[in-house]
Structures are given as C-alpha cells and as structure tokens.
N, CA and C atoms as an extended XYZ file, in Angstrom:
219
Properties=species:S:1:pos:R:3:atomname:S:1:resname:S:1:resid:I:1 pbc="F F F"
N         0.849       -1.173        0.000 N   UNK     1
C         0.000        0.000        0.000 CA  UNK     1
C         0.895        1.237        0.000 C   UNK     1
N         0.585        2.401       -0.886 N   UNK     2
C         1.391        3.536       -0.939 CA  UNK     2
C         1.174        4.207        0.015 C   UNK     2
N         2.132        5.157        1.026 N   UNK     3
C         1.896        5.977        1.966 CA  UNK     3
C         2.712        7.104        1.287 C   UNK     3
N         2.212        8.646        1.256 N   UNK     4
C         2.775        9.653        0.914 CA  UNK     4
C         1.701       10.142        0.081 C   UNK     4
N         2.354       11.052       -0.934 N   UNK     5
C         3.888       11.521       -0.691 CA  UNK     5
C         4.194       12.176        0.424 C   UNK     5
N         5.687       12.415        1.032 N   UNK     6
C         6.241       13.146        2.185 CA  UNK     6
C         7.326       14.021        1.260 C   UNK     6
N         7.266       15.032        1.967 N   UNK     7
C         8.208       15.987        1.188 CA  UNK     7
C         9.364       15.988        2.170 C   UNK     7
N        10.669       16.225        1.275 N   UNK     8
C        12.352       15.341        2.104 CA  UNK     8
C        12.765       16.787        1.675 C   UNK     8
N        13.842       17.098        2.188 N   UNK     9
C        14.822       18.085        1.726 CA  UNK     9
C        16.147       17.469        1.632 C   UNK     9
N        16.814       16.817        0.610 N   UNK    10
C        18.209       16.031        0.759 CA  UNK    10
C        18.417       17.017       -0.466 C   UNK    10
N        20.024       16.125       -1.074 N   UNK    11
C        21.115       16.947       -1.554 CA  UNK    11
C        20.998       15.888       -2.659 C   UNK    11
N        20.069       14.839       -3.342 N   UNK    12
C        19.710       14.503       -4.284 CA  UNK    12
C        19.016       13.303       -4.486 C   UNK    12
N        18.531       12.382       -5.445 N   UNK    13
C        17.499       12.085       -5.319 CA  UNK    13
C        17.649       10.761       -4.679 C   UNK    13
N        18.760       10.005       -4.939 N   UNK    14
C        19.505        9.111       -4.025 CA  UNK    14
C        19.250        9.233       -2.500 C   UNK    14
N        19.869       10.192       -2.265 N   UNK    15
C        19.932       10.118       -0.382 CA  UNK    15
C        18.427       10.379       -0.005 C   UNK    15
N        17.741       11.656       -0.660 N   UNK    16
C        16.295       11.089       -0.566 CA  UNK    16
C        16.019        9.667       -0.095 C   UNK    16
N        16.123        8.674       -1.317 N   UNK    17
C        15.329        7.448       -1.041 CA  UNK    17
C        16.162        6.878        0.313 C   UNK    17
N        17.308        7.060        0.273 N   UNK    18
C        18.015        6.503        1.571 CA  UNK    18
C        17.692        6.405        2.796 C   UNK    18
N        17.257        8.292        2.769 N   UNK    19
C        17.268        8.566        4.091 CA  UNK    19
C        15.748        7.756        4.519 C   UNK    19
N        14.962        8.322        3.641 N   UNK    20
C        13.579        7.816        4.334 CA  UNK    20
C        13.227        5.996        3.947 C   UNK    20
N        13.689        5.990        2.871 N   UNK    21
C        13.735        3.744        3.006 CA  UNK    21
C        14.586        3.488        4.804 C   UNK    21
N        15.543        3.973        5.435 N   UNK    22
C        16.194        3.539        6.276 CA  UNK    22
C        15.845        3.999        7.453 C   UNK    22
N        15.302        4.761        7.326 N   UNK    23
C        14.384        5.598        8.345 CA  UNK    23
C        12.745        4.596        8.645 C   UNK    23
N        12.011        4.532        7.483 N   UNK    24
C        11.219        3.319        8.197 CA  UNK    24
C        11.563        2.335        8.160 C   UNK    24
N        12.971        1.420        7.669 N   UNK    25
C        13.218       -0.391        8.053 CA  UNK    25
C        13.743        0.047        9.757 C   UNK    25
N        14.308        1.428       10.101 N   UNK    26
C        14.791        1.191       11.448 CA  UNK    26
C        13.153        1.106       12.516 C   UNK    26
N        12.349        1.829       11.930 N   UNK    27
C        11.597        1.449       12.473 CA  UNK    27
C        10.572        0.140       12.241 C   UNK    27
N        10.908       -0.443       11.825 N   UNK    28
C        10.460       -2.011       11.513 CA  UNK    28
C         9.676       -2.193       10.517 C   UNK    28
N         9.257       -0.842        9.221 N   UNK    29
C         8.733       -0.646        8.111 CA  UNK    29
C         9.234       -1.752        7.095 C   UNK    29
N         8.464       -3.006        6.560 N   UNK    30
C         9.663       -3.520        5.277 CA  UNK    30
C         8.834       -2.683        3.959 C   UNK    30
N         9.856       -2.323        3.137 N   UNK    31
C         9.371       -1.091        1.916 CA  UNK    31
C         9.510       -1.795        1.199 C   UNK    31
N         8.297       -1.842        0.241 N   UNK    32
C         8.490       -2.538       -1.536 CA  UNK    32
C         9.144       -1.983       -2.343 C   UNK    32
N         8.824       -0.827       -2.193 N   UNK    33
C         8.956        0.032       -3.493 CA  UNK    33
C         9.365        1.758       -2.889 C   UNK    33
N         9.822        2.513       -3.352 N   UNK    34
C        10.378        3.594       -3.522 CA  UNK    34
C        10.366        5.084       -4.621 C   UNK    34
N         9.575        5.415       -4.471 N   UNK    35
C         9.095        6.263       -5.868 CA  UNK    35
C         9.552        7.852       -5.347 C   UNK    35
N        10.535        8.576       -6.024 N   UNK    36
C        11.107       10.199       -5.476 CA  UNK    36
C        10.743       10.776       -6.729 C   UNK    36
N         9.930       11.663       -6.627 N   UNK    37
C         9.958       13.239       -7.744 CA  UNK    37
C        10.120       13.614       -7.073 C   UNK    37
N        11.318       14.919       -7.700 N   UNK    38
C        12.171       15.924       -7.498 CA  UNK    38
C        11.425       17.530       -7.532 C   UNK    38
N        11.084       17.952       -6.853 N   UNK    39
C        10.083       19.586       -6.606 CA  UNK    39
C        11.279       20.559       -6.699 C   UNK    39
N        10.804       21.938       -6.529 N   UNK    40
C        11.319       23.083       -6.686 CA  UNK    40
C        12.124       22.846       -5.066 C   UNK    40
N        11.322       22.815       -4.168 N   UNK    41
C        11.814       22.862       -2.394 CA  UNK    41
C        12.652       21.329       -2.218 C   UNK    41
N        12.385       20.527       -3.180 N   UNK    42
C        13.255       19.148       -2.403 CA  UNK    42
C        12.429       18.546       -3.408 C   UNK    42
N        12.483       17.019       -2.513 N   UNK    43
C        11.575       15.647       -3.079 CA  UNK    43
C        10.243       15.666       -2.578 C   UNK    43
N         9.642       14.554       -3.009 N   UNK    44
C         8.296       14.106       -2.740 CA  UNK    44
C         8.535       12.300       -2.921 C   UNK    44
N         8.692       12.512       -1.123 N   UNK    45
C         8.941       10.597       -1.638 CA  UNK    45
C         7.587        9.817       -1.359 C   UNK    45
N         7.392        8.890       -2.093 N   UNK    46
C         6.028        7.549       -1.942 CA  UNK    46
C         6.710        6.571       -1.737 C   UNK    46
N         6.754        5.992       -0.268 N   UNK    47
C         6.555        4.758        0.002 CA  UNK    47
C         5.762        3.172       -0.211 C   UNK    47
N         5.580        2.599       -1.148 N   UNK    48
C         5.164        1.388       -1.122 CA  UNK    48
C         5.092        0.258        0.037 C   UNK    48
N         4.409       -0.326        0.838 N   UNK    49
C         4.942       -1.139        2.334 CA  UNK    49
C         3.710       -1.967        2.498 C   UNK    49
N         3.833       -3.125        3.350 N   UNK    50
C         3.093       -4.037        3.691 CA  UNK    50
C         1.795       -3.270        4.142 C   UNK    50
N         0.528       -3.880        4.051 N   UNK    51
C         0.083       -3.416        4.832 CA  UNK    51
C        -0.349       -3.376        6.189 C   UNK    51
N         0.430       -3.977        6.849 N   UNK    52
C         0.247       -4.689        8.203 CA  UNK    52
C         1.288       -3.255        8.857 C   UNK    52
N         2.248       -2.151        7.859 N   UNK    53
C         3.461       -1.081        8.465 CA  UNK    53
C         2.292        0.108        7.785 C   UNK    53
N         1.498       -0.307        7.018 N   UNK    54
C         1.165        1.610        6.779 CA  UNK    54
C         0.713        2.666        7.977 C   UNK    54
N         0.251        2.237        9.350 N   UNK    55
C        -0.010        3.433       10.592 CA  UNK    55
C         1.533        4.057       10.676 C   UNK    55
N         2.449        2.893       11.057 N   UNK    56
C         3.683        3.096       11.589 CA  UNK    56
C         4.541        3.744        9.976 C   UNK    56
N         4.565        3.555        9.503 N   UNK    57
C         4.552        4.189        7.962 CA  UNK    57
C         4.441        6.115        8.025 C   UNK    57
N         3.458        5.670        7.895 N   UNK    58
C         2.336        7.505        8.118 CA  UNK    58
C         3.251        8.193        8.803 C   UNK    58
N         3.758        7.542       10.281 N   UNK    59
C         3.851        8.623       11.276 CA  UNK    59
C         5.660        8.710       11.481 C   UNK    59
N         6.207        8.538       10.104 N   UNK    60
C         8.179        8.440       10.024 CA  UNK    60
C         8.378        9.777       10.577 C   UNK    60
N         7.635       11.220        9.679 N   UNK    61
C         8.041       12.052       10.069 CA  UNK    61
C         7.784       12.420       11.767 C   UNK    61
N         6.885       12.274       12.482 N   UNK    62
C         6.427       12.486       13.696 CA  UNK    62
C         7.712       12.333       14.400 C   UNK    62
N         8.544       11.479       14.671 N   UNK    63
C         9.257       10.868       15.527 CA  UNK    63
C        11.003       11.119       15.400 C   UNK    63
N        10.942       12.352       14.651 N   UNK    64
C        12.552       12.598       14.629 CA  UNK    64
C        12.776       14.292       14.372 C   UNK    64
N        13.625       14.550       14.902 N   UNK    65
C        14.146       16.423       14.847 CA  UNK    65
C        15.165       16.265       13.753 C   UNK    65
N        15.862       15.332       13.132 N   UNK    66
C        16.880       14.898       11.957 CA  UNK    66
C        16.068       15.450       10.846 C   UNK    66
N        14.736       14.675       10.175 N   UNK    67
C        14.401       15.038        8.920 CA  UNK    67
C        13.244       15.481        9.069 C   UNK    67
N        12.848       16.373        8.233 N   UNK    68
C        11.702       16.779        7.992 CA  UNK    68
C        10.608       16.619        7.151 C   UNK    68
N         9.895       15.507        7.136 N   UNK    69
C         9.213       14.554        6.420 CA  UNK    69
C         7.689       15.456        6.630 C   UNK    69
N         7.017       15.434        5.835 N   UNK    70
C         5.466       16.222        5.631 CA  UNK    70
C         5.114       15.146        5.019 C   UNK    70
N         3.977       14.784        5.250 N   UNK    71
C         2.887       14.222        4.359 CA  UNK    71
C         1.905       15.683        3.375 C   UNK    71
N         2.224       15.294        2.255 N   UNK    72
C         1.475       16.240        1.487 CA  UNK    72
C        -0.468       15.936        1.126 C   UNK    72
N        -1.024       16.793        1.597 N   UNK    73
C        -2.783       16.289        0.891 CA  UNK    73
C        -3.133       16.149       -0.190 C   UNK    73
C-alpha cells in the first residue's frame, strides 16, 4: 500500500530514497517500493509497504528532529 507523498529536503534524489527507506526499516517498516519526484523545495517521496506497516509508515516524520518529512494532501 502507498503511503505519501512526504516531502524530504536532501542533496539529491539518491539520499532522498536513503534517508527515508532507512528511516522506516529502522523502524520495523519492510518497503516494496520507492518512488522520489524531485520539486522546486526538495523531493516528494512515496513509500510502497506491507500493509500490516502503513499506521507506523504515516507517522516516520512524527518521531525525529533529523528530517523533515510532511505528508502532502
């Protein structure tokens, strides 16, 4: 199930997927899939994930002062 998009601010589209794929397996997220468009302000990453991780999914950005993850409407 897709969760996002979350908007990332990294230094390209790589560490994007890095930061936030490694950011939910630390939190016990397993990710299928990985989808980054590149915006004017940063990325817009979509997560793909089980659906048994999409609550814990949703809430990556909530739980860290490191990145600044938004869910966009």
């Amino acid at each position: 199930m897709d969760v996002g998009p979350m908007s990332i601010t990294a230094r390209n589209r790589e560490q994007a997927e890095y930061l936030v794929r490694s950011r939910a397996e630390q939190r016990g997220v397993r990710v299928n899939d990985v989808t980054v468009t590149e915006t004017p302000g940063g990325y817009l990453v979509t997560l793909d994930v089980e659906d048994r991780d999409v609550d814990v999914a949703k809430e990556l950005g909530e739980d860290t002062q490191i990145f600044h993850l938004h869910h966009r409407a």
